[in-house]
C-alpha positions as CSV (number, residue, x, y, z in Angstrom):
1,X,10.6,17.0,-11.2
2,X,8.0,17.0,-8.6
3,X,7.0,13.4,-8.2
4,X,3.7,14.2,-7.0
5,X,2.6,16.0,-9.8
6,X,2.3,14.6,-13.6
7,X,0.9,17.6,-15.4
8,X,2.0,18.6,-18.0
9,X,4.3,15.5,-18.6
10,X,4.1,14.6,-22.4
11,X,2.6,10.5,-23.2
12,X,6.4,9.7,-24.0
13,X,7.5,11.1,-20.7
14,X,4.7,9.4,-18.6
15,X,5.9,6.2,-20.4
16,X,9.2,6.5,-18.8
17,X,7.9,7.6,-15.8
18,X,6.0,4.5,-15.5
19,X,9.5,2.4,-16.7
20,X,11.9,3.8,-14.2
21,X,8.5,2.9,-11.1
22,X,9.0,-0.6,-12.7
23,X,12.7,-0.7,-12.6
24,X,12.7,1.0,-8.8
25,X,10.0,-1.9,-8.3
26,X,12.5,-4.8,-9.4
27,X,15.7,-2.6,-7.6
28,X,14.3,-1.7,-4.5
29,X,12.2,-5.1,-3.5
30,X,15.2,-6.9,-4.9
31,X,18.0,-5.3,-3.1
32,X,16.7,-2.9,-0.1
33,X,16.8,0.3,0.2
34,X,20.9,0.5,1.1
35,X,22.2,-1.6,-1.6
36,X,20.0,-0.2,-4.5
37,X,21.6,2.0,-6.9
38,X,20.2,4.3,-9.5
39,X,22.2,2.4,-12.0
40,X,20.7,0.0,-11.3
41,X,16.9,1.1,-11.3
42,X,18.4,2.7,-14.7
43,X,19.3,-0.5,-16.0
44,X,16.0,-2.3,-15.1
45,X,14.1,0.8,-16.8
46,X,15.6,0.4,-19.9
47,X,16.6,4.1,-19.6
48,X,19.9,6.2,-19.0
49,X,21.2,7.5,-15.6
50,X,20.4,11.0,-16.2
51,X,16.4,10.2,-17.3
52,X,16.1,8.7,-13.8
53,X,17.1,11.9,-12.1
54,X,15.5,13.5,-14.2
55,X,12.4,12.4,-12.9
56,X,13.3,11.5,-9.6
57,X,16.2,13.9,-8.4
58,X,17.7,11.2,-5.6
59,X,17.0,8.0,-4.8
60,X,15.3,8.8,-1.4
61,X,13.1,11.0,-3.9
62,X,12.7,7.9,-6.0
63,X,11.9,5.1,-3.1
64,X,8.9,7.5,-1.6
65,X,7.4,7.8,-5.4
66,X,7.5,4.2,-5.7
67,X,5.6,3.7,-2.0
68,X,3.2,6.3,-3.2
69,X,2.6,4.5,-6.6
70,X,2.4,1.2,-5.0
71,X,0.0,2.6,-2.3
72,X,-1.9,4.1,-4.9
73,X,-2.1,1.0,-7.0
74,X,-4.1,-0.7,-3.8
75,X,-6.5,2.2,-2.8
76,X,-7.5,1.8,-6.9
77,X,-8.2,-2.2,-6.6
78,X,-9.9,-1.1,-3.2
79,X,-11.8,1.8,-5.0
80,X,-12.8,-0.6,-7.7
81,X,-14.4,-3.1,-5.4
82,X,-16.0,-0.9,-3.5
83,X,-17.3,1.0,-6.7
84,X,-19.0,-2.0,-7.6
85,X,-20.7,-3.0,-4.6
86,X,-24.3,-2.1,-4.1
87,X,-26.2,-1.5,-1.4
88,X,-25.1,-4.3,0.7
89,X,-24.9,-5.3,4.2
90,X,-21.9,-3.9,6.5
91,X,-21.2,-7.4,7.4
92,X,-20.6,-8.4,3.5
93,X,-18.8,-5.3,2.4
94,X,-16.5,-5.3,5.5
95,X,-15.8,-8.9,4.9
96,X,-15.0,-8.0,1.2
97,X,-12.4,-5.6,2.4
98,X,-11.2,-7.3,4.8
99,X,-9.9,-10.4,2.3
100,X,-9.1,-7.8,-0.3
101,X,-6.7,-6.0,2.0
102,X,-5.1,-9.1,3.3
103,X,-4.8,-11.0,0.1
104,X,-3.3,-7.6,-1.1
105,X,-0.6,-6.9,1.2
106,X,0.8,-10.3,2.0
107,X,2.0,-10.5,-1.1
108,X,5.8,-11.1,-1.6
109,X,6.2,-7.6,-3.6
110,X,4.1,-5.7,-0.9
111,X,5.8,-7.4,2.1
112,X,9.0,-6.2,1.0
113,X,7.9,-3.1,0.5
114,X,6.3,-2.9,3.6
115,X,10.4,-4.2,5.4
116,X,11.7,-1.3,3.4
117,X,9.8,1.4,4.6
118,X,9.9,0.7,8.5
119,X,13.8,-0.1,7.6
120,X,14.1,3.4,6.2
121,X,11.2,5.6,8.2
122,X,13.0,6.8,10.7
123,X,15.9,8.5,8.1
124,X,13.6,9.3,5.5
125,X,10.6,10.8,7.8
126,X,8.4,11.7,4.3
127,X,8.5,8.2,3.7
128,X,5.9,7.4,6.9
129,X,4.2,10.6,5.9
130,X,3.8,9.1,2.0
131,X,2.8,5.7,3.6
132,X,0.3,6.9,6.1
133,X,-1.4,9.4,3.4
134,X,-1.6,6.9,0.7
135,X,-1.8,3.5,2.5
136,X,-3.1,3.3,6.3
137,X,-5.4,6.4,6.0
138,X,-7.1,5.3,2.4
139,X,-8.1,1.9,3.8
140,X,-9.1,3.2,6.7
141,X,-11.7,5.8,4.6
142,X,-13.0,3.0,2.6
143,X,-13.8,1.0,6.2
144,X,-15.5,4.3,7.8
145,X,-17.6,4.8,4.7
146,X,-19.0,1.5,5.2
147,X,-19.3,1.9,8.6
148,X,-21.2,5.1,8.2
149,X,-24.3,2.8,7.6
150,X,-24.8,2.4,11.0
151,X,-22.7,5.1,13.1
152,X,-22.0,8.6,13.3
153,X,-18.3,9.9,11.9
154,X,-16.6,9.8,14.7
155,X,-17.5,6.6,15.9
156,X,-17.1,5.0,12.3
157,X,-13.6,6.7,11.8
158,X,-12.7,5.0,15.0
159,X,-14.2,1.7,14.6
160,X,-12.8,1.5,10.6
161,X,-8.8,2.0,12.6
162,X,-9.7,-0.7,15.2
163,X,-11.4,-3.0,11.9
164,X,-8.1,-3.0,10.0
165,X,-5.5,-3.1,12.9
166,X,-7.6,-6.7,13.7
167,X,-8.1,-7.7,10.0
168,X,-4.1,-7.7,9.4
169,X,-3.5,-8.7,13.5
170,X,-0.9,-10.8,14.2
171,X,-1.0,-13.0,11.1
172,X,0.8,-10.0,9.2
173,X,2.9,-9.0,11.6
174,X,4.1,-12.5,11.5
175,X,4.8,-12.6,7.3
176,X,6.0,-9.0,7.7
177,X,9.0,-10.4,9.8
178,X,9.8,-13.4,8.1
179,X,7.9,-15.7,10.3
180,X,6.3,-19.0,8.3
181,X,2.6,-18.6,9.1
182,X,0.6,-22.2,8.7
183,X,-2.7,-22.3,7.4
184,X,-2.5,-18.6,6.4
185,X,-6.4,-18.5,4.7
186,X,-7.5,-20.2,8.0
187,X,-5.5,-17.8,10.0
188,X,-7.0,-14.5,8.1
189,X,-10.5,-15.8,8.5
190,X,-10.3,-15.8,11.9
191,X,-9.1,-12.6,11.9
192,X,-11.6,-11.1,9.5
193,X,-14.7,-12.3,11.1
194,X,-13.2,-11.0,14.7
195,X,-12.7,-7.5,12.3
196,X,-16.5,-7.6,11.4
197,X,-17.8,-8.0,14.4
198,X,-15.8,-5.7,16.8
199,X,-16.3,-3.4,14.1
200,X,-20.2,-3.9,14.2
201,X,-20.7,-4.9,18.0
């Protein structure tokens, strides 16, 4: 089944679906990549072996549906926020984004997720693809269109890359790894308000 497709999947179906993301969720964050088995993400479903492949037809097909899903579960709490946001300043709706993305993805569940996919890029090339489409590129869209309020595309689309590289800076890269990271709120403030106003100078 194509993964990135759900038309035509019956309510039932999609409810599997949904169970076997969950199950790859729990399997894949739990174990890594290597030691994760489709039993397994089976057993965590709640669903036999042969419904997994059914919608998922390996497990490299399974891992980049459930980067994409998680990806896309981000870009919607991003969409949402930014949905309901009026006409504000740049320098409060960047701000917004900035804490929204950080408090986001230094989450246990997406910091392991984040391991996995540089673990496995380079074998699994569709997986940076997925990543990039659904991940880097969205947030990057949502911190152009703000910065479209005061400067042309081209100069928004590079100032939104430079805005998010600085918002996640060194504090991320720092989690990412393993590294304990004191006074992580302070540490992402810091980093926000240099975003904002590099992004706005």
């Amino acid at each position: 089944m194509d993964t990135s497709s759900l038309s035509g999947l019956s309510p039932l179906q999609c409810r599997k679906r949904s169970a076997i993301l969950d199950g790859a969720k729990t399997v894949f964050l739990r174990e890594g990549f290597g030691l994760a088995t489709m039993d397994d993400v089976a057993a965590a479903a709640g669903v036999g072996k042969q419904t997994v492949y059914r919608h998922f037809k390996s497990k490299e097909a399974l891992f980049v549906g459930l980067v994409s899903e998680m990806c896309a579960q981000v870009g919607a709490l991003l969409a949402s926020a930014q949905g309901e946001q009026t006409d504000g300043a740049p320098e409060v709706e960047l701000r917004e984004l900035g804490w929204l993305l950080a408090r986001s993805l230094i989450t246990p569940d997406y910091l392991r997720l984040y391991r996995a996919i540089v673990a496995e890029a380079e074998r699994l090339p569709e997986l940076g693809q997925v990543f990039y489409e659904n991940g880097a590129k969205v947030v990057r869209a949502f911190a152009a269109k703000i910065l479209r309020k005061r400067f042309d595309k081209s100069t928004a689309a590079l100032r939104a890359a430079t805005f998010v590289q600085l918002v996640l800076g060194d504090a991320y890269l720092e989690l990412s790894i393993g590294y304990t990271v004191p006074n992580v709120e302070a540490r992402f403030a810091l980093q926000i308000d240099e975003a904002v106003a590099a992004a706005l100078r």
